[in-house]
TIZALO-14015 format. One line per field, with one value per residue (C-alpha): x, y, z; residue number from 1. Coordinates in steps of 0.001 Angstrom, whole numbers, padded with zeros to 6 digits. Layout:
residues N
X	(X; ...)
Y	(Y; ...)
Z	(Z; ...)
resi	(NUM; ...)
This chain:
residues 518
X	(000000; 003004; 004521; 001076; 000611; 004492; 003878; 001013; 002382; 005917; 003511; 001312; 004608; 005846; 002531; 002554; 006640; 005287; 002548; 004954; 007157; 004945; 003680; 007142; 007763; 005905; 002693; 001826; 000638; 003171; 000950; -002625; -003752; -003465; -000040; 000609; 003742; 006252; 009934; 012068; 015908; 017943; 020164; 022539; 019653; 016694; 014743; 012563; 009525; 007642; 004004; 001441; -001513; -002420; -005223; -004437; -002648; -000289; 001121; 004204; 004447; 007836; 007580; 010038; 011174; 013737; 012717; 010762; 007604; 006568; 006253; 005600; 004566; 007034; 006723; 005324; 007835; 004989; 001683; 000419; 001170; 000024; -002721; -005297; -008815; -008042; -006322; -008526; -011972; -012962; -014792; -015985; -012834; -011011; -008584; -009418; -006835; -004226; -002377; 001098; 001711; 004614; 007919; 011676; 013235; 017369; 019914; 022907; 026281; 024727; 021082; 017930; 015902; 011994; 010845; 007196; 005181; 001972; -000533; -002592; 000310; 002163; 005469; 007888; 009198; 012331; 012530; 016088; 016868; 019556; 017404; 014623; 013132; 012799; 012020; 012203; 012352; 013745; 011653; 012411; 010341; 010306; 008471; 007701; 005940; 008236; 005803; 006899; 010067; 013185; 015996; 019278; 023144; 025764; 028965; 030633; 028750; 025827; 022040; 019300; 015518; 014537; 010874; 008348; 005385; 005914; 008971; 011570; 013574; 016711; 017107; 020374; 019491; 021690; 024235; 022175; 019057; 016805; 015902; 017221; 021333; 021553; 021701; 020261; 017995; 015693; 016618; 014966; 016773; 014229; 012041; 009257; 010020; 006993; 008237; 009695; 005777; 004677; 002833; -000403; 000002; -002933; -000474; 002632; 005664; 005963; 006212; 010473; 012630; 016472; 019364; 022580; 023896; 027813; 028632; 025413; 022323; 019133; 015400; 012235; 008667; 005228; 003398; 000001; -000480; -004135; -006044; -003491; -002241; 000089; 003999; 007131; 009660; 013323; 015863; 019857; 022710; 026122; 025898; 022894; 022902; 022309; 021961; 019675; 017943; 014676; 012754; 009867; 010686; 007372; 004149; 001937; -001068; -000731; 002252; 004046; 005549; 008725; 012303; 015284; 016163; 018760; 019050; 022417; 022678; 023148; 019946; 017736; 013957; 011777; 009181; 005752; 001853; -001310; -004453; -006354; -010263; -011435; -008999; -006423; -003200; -001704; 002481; 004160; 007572; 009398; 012481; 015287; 017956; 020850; 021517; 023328; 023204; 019950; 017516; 015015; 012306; 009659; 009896; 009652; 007883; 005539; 004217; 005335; 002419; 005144; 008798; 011190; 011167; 010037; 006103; 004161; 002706; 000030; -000721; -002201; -000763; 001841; -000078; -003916; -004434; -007081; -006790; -008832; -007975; -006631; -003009; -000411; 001194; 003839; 002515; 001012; -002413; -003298; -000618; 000755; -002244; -004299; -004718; -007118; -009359; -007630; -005934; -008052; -009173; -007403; -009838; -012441; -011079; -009651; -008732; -007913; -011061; -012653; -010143; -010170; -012422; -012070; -014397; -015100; -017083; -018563; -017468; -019476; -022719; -021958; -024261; -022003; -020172; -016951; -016539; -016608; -013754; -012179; -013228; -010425; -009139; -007138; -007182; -009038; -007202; -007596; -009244; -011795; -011827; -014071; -013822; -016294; -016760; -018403; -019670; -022037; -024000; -025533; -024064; -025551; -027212; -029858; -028905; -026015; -024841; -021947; -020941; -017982; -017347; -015906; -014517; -013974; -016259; -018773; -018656; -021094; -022040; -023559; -024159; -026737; -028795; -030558; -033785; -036758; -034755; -035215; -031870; -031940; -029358; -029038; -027611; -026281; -024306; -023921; -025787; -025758; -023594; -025983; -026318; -029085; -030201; -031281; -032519; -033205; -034167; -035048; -032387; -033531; -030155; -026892; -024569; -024037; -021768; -021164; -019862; -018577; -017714; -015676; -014854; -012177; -011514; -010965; -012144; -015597; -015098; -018481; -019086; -022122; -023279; -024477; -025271; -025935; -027512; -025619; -021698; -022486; -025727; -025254; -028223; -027741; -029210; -029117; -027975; -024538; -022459; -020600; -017260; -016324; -012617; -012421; -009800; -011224; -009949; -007589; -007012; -008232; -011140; -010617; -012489; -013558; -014746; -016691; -019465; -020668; -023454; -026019; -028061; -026377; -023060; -021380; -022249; -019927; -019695; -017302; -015664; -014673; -012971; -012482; -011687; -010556; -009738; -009065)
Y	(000000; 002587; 001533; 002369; 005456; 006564; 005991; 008024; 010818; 010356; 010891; 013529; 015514; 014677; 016332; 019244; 019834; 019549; 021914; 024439; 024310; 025185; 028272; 029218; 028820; 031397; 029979; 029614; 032711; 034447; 037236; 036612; 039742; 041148; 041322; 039853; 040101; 040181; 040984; 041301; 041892; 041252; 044673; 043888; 042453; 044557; 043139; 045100; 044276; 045727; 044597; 045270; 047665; 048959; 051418; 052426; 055308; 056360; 053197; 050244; 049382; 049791; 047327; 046114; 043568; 042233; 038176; 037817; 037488; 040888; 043575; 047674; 049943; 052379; 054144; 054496; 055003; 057292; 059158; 059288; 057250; 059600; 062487; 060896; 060442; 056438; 057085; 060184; 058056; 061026; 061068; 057752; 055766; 053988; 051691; 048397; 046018; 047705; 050777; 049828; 045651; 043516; 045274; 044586; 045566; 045735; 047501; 048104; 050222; 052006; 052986; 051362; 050653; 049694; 049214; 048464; 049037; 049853; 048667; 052158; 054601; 052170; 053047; 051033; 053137; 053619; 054968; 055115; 056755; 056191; 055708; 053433; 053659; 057596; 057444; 060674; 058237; 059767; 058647; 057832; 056781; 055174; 053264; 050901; 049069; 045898; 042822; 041445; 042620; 041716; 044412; 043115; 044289; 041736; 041713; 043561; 046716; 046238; 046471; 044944; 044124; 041054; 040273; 039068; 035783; 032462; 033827; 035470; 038265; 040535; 044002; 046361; 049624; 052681; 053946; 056200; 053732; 056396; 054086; 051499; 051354; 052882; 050174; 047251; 045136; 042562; 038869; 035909; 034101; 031763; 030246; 028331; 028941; 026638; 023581; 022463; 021906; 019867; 021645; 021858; 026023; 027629; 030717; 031117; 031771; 035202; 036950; 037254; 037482; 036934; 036352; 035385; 032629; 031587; 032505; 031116; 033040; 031405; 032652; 031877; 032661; 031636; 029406; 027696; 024129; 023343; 021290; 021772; 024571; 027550; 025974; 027238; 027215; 027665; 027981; 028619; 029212; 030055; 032918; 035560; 034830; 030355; 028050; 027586; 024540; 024268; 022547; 022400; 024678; 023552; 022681; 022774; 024692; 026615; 028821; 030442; 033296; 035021; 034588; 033741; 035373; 034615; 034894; 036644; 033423; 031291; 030107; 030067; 030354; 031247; 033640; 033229; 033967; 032172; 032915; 032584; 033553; 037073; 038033; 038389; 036753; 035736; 035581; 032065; 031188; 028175; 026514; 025885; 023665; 023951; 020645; 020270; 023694; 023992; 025680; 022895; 024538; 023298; 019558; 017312; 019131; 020536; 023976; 023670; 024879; 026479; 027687; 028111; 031705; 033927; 033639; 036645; 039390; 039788; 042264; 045331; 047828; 047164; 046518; 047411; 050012; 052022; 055198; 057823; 060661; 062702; 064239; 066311; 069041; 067622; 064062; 062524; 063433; 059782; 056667; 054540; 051906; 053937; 054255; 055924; 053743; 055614; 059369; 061292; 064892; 066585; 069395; 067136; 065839; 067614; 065604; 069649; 071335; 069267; 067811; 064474; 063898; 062580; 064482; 063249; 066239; 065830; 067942; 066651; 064037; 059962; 057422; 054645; 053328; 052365; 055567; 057432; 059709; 059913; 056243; 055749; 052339; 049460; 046218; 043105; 040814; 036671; 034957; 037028; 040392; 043217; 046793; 049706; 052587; 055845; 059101; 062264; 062495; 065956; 067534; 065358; 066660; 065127; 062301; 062112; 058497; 057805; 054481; 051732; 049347; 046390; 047106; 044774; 044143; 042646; 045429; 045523; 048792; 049852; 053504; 056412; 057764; 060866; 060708; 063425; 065015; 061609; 060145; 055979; 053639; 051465; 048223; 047386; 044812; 043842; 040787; 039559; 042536; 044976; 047344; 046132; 047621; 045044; 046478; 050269; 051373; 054837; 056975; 060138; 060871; 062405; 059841; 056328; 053557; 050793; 047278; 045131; 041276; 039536; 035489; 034755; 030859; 027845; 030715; 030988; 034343; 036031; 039472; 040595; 044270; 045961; 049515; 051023; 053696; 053911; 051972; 049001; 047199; 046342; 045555; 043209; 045237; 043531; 039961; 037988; 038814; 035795; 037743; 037081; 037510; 038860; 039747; 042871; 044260; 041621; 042491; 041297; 042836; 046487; 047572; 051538; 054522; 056418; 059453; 060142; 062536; 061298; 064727; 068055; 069257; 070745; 067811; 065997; 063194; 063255; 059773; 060000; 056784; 053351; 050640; 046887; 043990; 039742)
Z	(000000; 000939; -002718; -004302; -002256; -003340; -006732; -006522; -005407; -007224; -010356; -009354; -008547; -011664; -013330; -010944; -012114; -015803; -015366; -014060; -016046; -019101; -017364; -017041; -020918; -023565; -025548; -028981; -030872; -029060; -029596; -030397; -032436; -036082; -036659; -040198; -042370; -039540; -040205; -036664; -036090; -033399; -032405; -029050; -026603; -028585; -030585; -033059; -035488; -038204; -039652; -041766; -040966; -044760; -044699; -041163; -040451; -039074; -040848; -040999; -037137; -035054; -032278; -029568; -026954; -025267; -024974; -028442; -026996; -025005; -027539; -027400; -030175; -030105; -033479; -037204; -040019; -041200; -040703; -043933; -047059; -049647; -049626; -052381; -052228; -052001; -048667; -047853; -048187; -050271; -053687; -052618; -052934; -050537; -050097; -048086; -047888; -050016; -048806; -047302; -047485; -046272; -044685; -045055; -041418; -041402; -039584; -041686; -040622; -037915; -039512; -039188; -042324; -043184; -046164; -047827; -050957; -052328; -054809; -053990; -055072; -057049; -055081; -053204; -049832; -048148; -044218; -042655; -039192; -037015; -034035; -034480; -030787; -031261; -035351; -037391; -040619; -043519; -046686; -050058; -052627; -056189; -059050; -059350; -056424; -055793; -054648; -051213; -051457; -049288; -048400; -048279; -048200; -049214; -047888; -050778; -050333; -052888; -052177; -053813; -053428; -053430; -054897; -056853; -056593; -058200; -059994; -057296; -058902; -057620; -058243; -057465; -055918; -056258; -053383; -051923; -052126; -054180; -056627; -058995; -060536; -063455; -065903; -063245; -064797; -062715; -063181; -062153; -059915; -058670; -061749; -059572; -055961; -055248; -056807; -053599; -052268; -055407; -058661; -057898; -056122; -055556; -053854; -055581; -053328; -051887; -049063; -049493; -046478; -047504; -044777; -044563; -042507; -042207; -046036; -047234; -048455; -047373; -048864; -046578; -048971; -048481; -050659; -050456; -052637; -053319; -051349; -048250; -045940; -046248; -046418; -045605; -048625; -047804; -050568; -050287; -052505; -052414; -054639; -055208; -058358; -057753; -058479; -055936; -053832; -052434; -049875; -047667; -044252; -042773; -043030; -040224; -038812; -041874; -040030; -042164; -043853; -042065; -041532; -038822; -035685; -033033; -029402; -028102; -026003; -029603; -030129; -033383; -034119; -036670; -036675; -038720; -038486; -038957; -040431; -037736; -038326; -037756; -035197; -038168; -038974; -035891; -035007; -033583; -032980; -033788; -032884; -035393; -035108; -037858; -039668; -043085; -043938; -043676; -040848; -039472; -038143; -035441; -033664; -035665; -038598; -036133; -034614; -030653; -028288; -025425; -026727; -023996; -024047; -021006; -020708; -022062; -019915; -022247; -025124; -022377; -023057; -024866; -028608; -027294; -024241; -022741; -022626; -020810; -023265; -020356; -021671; -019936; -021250; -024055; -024287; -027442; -028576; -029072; -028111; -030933; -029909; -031751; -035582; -037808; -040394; -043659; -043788; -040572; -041005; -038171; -037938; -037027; -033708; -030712; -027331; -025975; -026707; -023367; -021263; -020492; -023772; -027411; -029637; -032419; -035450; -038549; -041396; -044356; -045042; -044962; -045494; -045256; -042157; -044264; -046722; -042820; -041846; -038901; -037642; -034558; -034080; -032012; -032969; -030851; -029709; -028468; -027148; -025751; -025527; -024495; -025954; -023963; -024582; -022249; -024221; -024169; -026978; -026070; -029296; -032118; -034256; -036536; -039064; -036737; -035546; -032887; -031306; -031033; -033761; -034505; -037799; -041316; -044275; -042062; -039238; -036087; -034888; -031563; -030958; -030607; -033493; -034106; -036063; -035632; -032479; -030575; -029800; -029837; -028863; -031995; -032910; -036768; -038550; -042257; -043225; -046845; -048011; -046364; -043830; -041182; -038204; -035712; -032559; -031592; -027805; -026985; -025074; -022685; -021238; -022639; -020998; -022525; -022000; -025105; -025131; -027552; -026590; -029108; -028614; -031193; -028941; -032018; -034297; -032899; -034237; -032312; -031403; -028768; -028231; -024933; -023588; -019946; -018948; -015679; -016266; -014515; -015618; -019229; -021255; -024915; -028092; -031509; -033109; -032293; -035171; -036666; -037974; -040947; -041872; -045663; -048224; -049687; -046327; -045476; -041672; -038330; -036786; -035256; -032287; -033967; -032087; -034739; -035461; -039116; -039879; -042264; -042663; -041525; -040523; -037187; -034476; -032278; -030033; -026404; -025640; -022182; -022182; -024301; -021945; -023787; -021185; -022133)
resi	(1; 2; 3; 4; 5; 6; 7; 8; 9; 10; 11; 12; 13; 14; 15; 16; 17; 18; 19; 20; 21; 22; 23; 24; 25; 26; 27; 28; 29; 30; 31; 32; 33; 34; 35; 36; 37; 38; 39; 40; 41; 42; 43; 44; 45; 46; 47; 48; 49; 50; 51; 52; 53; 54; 55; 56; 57; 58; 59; 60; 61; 62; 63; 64; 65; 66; 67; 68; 69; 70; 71; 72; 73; 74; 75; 76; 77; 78; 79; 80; 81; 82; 83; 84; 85; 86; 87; 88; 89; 90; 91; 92; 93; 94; 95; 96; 97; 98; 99; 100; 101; 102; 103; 104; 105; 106; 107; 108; 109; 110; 111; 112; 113; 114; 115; 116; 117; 118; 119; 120; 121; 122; 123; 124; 125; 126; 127; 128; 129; 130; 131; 132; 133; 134; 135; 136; 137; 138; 139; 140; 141; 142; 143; 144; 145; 146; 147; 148; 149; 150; 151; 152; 153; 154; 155; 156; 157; 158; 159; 160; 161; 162; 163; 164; 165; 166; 167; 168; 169; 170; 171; 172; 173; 174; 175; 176; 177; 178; 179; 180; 181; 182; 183; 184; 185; 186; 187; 188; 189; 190; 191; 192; 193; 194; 195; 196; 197; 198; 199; 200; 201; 202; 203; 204; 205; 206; 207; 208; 209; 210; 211; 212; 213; 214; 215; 216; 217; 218; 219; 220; 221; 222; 223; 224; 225; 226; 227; 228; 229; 230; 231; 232; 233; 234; 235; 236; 237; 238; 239; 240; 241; 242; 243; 244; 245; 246; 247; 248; 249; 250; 251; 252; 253; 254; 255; 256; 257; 258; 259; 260; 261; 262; 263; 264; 265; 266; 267; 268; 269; 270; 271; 272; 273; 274; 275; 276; 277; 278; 279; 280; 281; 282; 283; 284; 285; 286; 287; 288; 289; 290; 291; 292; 293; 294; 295; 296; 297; 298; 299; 300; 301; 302; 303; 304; 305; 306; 307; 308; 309; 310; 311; 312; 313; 314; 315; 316; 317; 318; 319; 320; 321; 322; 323; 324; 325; 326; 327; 328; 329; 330; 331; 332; 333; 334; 335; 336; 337; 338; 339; 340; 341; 342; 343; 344; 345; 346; 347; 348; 349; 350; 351; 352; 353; 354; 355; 356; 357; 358; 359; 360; 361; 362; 363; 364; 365; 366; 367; 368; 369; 370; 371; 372; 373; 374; 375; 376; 377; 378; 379; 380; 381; 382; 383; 384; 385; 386; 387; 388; 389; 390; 391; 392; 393; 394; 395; 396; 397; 398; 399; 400; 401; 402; 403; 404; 405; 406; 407; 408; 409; 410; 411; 412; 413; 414; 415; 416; 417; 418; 419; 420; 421; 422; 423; 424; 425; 426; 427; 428; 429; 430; 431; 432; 433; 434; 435; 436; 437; 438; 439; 440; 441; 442; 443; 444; 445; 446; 447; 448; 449; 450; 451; 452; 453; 454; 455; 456; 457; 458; 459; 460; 461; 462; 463; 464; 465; 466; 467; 468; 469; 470; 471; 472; 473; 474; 475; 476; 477; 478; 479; 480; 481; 482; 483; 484; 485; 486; 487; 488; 489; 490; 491; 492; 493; 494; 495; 496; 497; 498; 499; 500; 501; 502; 503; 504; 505; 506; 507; 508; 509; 510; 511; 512; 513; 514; 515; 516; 517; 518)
């Protein structure tokens, strides 16, 4: 019995050790929120990222963190891409999952360059500064736009840009990196960078991220083979110019797309994302081990759920924050959390007219949620989380209609509308490409508080609406919305403060605070 009873215990110890051990080790998504098209470099014991955010503005994310996993916004190489109706949301246009796409992030002989392109402007971008934590990014622009394209300096001085889908072509830029060498022509150097994962490609390989490892140069793209998941494809050479050979980095979870970083301790992983439902496309890390040359990423072909990496302290506030729009003298009008849904007109909002307010004013007649100016966003983030929002809508005027969103094709909308001077607390969401209100309760009082609850667990991908009339019993209003992730605007789902007039100019709308917990 004292054997059994040892045993026993000798095993649940065992299980206890386990399960601590895992806490102590980060999780799989390292972070689990919108943060697609990830390139990070290792500077000293910093380590800094750039993303994706397209339409958004300011735009291309600087991020940073000493242990891989814990990240901070701490700057945008710029605040607006171009001034264009496309980016402006005027004459109608906009520009929904184009604007800015994937960055190149390098540090090169003491300055710090990003790099992206456009499909909206048709321009590839340069920023360089010298300090990347305080920014002041110097730009530079060309034609054309270069697809996915990968800076990189070689040893012998030259720079080039790396690029292209299916086909992967090199480019050599100039000196000063203004544009293209005179006389530089682009050549293929890749002719099907997808054979490695078979012939039948639905996604030819993109998504270009070039690095150099002891002498050898090793290419990490994307590519996506009917039938089956997005797949790692790693090629390497000995010279830029090949040959070069190919094989299948990973396939699992449909991870993919990124590059290599080290640790200064020695140590290797690989950082990727996952599409990952309506939260967005999702960052993991995974091991590598070097064998034969070549990077092998994961264990044993497979996505790890812990790495041993220091455990994250979660994404509040270091990616998503409230903020009680209360500013001291010299701070920030709004912290980098926050990003505006296209090119904002800055005469329409004002966090100084009231103090300890956002207001939010119309300036000209919308009737559609998405062509809407001045829409203020952060994104959501997994598994759960809850965006609220309190505001006095004293100063509507008619037609006028003020809320919080949760922003993408399919949006959700909870706010207070004006109709024949009676103010209503109104829920909306799209359903079969349109518009819908769902539910509408009177309102007889200035102050409101909203609530949006969005469940992203094993892509349940749900978001619930509230109000309260008093901040602490919240009432439902409307339909569940199932959230759809969708490539016209090709980004996770963005919890939106908003207030559009659909009749007359001149009202406005006082947030007095947006509040998001997990």
């Amino acid at each position: 019995m004292k054997n059994k009873i040892s045993f026993i215990f000798i095993c649940f110890s065992l299980i206890i050790q386990s399960s601590v051990s895992q806490e102590k080790k980060a999780h799989n998504p390292t972070v689990f929120a919108d943060v697609p098209d990830l390139a990070i470099i290792r500077v000293g014991q910093n380590y800094y990222m750039s993303s994706t955010t397209m339409h958004m503005n300011p735009g291309l994310p600087i991020m940073k963190s000493t242990d891989l996993v814990n990240w901070k916004l701490i700057n945008y190489a710029y605040d607006t891409l171009a001034d264009i109706p496309e980016l402006n949301l005027t004459e109608g246009k906009s520009t929904y999952g184009r604007g800015s796409w994937a960055s190149s992030l390098r540090f090169h002989k003491g300055m710090y360059y990003v790099t992206t392109f456009s499909g909206t402007t048709g321009e590839t971008y340069i920023f360089k500064t010298k300090d990347i934590e305080k920014g002041n990014w110097q730009r530079i622009s060309f034609k054309p736009s270069y697809h996915d394209h990968s800076l990189f300096f070689d040893d012998d001085g030259k720079s080039y840009l790396i690029y292209g889908a299916g086909k992967i072509k090199i480019i050599e830029l100039n000196e000063g990196l203004t544009g293209i060498k005179d006389g530089s022509a682009e050549k293929v150097i890749i002719e099907n960078a997808s054979k490695p994962a078979g012939d039948n490609i639905m996604l030819g390989s993109e998504g270009s991220q070039l690095f150099k490892v002891n002498g050898k140069y090793y290419l990490f793209n994307i590519c996506w083979p009917k039938g089956g998941m997005r797949t790692v494809v790693i090629h390497r050479a000995d010279n830029l110019n090949g040959p070069w050979e190919g094989k299948v980095g990973l396939q699992d979870l449909g991870v993919a797309q990124g590059g290599l970083i080290d640790t200064p301790d020695g140590r290797w992983f690989s950082y990727l994302f996952r599409d990952f439902g309506a939260v967005g496309r999702i960052p993991y890390l995974v091991p590598v081990k070097w064998q034969d040359g070549w990077p092998v990423l994961g264990e044993n072909g497979k996505v790890p759920e812990t790495i041993d990496l220091p455990v994250s302290k979660g994404l509040i506030p270091g990616l998503v924050a409230s903020d009680e729009f209360n500013r001291k003298k010299g701070q920030e009008a709004l912290p980098l959390v926050w990003q505006w849904n296209h090119n904002p007109d800055n005469t329409l909002w004002s966090v100084t007219e009231r103090k300890g307010y956002l207001r939010l004013k119309t300036g000209r007649i919308d009737t559609d949620f998405l062509l809407a100016r001045n829409t203020l966003t952060q994104r959501t983030i997994g598994p759960t989380s809850k965006g609220s929002v309190s505001l006095d809508v004293s100063k509507l005027k008619e037609g006028d209609f003020a809320g919080l969103s949760v922003l993408q094709k399919d949006f959700g909308l909870v706010g207070v509308k004006v109709e024949g001077n009676q103010k209503s607390i109104i829920m909306v969401s799209t359903k079969d490409d349109k518009s819908t209100e769902f539910q509408r309760v009177p309102l007889h009082q200035d102050q409101i508080y909203l609530r949006i609850d969005c469940d992203f667990t094993n892509k349940k991908d749900e978001a619930n609406f509230f109000y309260s009339l008093d901040g602490k019993t919240w009432n439902p209003i409307g339909e569940t919305l199932k959230m759809k992730y969708t490539i016209p605007q090709f980004m996770g789902y963005r919890f939106g403060l908003f207030n559009y007039a659909t009749k007359e100019t001149g009202g406005y709308v006082d947030f007095d605070w947006f509040k998001i917990k997990n």
